[in-house]
LUMVORO-678878 format. One record per residue (C-alpha): residue number from 1; x, y, z. Coordinates in steps of 0.1 Angstrom, whole numbers, plus 5000, padded with zeros to 4 digits. Example, Ala and Ser with C-alpha at 12.3 -4.5 7.8 and 13.67 -1.06 7.14 Angstrom:
<recs>
(rec 1 (5123 4955 5078))
(rec 2 (5137 4989 5071))
</recs>
This chain:
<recs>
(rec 1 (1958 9196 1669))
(rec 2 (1948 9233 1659))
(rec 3 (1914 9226 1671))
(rec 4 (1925 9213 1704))
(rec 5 (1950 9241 1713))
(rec 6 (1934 9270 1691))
(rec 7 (1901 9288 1681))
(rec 8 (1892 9301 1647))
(rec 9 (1909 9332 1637))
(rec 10 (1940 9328 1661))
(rec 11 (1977 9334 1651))
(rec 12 (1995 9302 1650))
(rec 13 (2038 9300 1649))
(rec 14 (2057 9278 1626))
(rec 15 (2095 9282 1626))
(rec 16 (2103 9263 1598))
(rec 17 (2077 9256 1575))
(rec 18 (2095 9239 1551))
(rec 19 (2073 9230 1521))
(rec 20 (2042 9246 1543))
(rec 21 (2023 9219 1554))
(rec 22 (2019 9230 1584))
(rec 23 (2007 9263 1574))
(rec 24 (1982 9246 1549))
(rec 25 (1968 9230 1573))
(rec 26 (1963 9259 1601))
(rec 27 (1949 9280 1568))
(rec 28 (1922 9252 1566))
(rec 29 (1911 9251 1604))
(rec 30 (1907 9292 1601))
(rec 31 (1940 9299 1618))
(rec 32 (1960 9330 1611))
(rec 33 (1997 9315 1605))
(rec 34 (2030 9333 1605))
(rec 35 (2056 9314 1592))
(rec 36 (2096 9313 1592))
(rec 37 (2113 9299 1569))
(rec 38 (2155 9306 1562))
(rec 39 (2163 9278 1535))
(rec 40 (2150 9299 1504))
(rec 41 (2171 9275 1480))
(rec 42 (2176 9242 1492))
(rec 43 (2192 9208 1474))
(rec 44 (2186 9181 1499))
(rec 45 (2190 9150 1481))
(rec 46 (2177 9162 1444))
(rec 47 (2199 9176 1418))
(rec 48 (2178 9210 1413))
(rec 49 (2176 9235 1440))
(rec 50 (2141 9236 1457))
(rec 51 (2127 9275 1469))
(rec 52 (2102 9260 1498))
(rec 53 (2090 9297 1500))
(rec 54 (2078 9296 1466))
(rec 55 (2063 9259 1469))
(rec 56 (2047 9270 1502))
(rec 57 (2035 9303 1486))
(rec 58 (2015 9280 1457))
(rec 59 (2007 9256 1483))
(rec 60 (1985 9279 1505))
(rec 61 (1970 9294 1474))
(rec 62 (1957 9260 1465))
(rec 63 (1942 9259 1498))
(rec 64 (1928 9292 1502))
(rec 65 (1909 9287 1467))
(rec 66 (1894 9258 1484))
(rec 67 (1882 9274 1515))
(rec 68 (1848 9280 1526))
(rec 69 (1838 9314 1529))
(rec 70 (1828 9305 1567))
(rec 71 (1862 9295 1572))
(rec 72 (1877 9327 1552))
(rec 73 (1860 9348 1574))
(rec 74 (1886 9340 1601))
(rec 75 (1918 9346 1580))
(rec 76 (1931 9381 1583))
(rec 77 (1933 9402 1551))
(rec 78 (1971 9414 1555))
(rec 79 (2003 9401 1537))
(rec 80 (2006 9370 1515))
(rec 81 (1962 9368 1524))
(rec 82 (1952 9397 1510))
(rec 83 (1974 9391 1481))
(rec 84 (1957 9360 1471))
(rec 85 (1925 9381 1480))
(rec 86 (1936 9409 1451))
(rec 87 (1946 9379 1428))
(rec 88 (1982 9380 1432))
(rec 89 (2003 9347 1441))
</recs>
């Protein structure tokens, strides 16, 4: 879909990311995301609380380790980016 609608290094809008996997997988066509997300603690149907901001926060770190540097090159260096850039989750 991001290929389809989007180019490499555009800003794409998710407003609820939930766990992030839509934000993953914008980061790994080259997008630019900006995510909203209001449920920081959420139950659902486990018995611990789940933070999605914190599991989406690991989850695009995973994937930016495992991006290209071609693909990198279209990511903006500014908030939660350029923290994994300075080696900060």
């Amino acid at each position: 879909m991001f290929r389809r609608y989007s180019n490499p290094g555009d800003v794409i809008l998710e407003h609820a990311f939930g766990s992030g996997s839509f934000l993953v997988a914008a980061l790994m066509e080259g997008r630019n995301f900006i995510g909203i997300e209001k449920n920081e603690d959420v139950a659902l149907f486990k018995k611990e609380k789940i933070n999605y901001i914190e599991v989406a926060k690991k989850r695009l770190f995973s994937a930016w380790e495992g991006l290209d540097k071609k693909t990198r090159r279209h990511i903006a260096a500014a908030n939660l980016i350029g923290g994994f850039q300075e080696g900060r989750l």
